[in-house]
C-alpha angles and dihedrals in degrees: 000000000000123000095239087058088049105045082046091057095047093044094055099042082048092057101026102041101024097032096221118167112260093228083062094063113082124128093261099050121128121246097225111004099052105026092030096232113172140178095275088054093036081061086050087049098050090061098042092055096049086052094050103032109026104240139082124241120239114207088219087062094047092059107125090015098129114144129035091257088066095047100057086045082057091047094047093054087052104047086030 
């Protein structure tokens, strides 16, 4: 899967299932300081992501992942 389609996914369940402002959404953004993720949505993203990508997440795994850049580096690795 390509990083563009990735980055696109992740962009629309981000604004579609989470309603998080689009201005909010830029590589660099924070997680949970600039696009205000928490443990309830980060349940919500573990099964969206299993339903778009194929894989679960493990929380080990996730363990430095701090700004959307490093998610869909995440993603990538796993899909990849």
């Amino acid at each position: 899967m390509e990083r563009q389609e990735i980055e696109e996914k992740v962009r629309a369940f981000l604004i579609d299932e989470l309603e998080i402002d689009e201005e909010n959404i830029f590589p660099e953004a924070h997680l949970k300081n600039d696009m205000g993720i928490d443990s309830l949505d980060f349940v919500d993203i573990v099964v969206i992501v299993e339903k778009n990508f194929g894989f679960k997440i493990k929380p080990e795994e996730m363990a430095g992942v701090e700004t959307l850049s490093q998610f869909c580096d995440y993603i990538e690795r796993k899909v990849n």
